[in-house]
N, C-alpha and C positions, 0 to 999 in steps of 0.2 A: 504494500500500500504506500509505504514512503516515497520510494520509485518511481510510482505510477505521480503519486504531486508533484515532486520532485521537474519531472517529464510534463506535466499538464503546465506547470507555470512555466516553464521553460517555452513550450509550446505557445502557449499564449503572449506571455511576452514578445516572443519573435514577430507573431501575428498581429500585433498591434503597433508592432516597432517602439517599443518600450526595450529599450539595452541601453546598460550602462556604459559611456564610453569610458577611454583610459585619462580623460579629463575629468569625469566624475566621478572615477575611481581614486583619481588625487586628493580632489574636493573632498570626498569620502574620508580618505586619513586623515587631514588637516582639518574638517569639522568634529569627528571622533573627537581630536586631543581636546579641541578646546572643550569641548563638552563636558568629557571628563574633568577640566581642568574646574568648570562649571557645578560638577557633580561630587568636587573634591575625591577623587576614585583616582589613587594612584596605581592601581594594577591597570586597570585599562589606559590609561594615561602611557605608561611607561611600555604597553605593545603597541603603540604607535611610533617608536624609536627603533634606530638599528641600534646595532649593539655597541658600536665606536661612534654613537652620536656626536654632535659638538654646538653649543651652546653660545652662542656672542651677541653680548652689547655695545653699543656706538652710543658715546656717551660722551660727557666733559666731565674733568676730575675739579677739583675747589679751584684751581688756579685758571681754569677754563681750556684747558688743551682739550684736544679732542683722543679720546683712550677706546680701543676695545678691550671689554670687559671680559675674560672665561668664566662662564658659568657653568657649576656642576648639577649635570644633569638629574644624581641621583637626589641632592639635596632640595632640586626644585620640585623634583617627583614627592618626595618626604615633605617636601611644605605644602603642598595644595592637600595632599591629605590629610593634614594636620587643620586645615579651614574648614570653617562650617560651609555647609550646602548656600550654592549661590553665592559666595565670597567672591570668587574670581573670574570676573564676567568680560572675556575678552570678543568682542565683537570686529570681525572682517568684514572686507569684501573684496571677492578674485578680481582682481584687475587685470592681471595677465598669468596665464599659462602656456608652457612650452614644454612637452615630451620628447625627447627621441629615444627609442629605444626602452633599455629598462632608468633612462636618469629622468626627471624631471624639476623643475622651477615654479616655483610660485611668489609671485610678487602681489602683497596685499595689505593695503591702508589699515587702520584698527582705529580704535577706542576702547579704552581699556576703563574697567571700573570695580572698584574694590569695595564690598558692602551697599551698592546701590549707587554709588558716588563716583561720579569722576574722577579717574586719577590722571590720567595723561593719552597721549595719541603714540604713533609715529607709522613707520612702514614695518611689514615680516617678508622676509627673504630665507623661504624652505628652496632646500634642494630633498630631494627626496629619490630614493633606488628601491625599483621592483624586485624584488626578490621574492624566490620558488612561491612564500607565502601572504605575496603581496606586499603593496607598496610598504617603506617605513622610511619616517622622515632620518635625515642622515644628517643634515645641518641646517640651522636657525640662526639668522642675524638678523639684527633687529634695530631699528632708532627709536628712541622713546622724547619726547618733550612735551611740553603743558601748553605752549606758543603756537598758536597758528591750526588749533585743530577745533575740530567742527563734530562737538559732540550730539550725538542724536538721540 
């Protein structure tokens, strides 16, 4: 019986042309995390990473130089789950996607809000690799600032 639905929506889908492209399949990882990040659920959070992920912020230090930041992945993972539900509310939107292959790019504006509240904008720059068990993101860089963003 599993097979046979399995098969029936399979079937139907094609029929309607409802398939998920390898566009939406990206969209897909990169809404997961945040979600997670949204649902404070570090286990699912953290199956959205390869396994030698890497973590950066573009930032200014007190002096005002401009610094990227390493952040560790596991401690970020460890902090969203440590937040109560709906703490960490980061809102996108894809502005550009590019695949070849098993790599992919996504470039996407934010607003970020912590407890209901604004905290700041900037852009997220995912690279992301397909692998056997699908996509996982492999690198995060990121701009953050309070200036100049258009919270919704």
């Amino acid at each position: 019986m599993k097979h046979f639905l399995i098969l029936l929506t399979a079937t139907l889908f094609s029929l309607t042309g409802i398939t998920q492209t390898a566009e939406d399949s990206v969209k897909t990882v990169v809404n997961k995390m945040f979600d997670a990040m949204k649902n404070s659920d570090p286990s699912v959070l953290k199956s959205c990473f390869g396994d030698s992920v890497v973590f950066q912020t573009i930032t200014r230090d007190k002096t005002g130089n401009l610094v990227v930041v390493h952040e560790s992945v596991e401690a970020f993972v460890e902090s969203i789950g440590k937040l109560p539900k709906g703490a960490a509310d980061e809102r996108i939107s894809f502005e550009t996607i590019k695949i070849d292959g098993p790599l992919a790019i996504v470039w996407a504006p934010y607003n970020f809000y912590y407890n209901g509240q604004f905290s700041h904008c900037g852009m997220d720059s995912f690279q992301l690799v397909r692998f056997s068990d699908g996509w996982k993101i492999q690198y995060i860089i990121d701009t953050r600032r309070k200036q100049g963003c258009n919270p919704q």
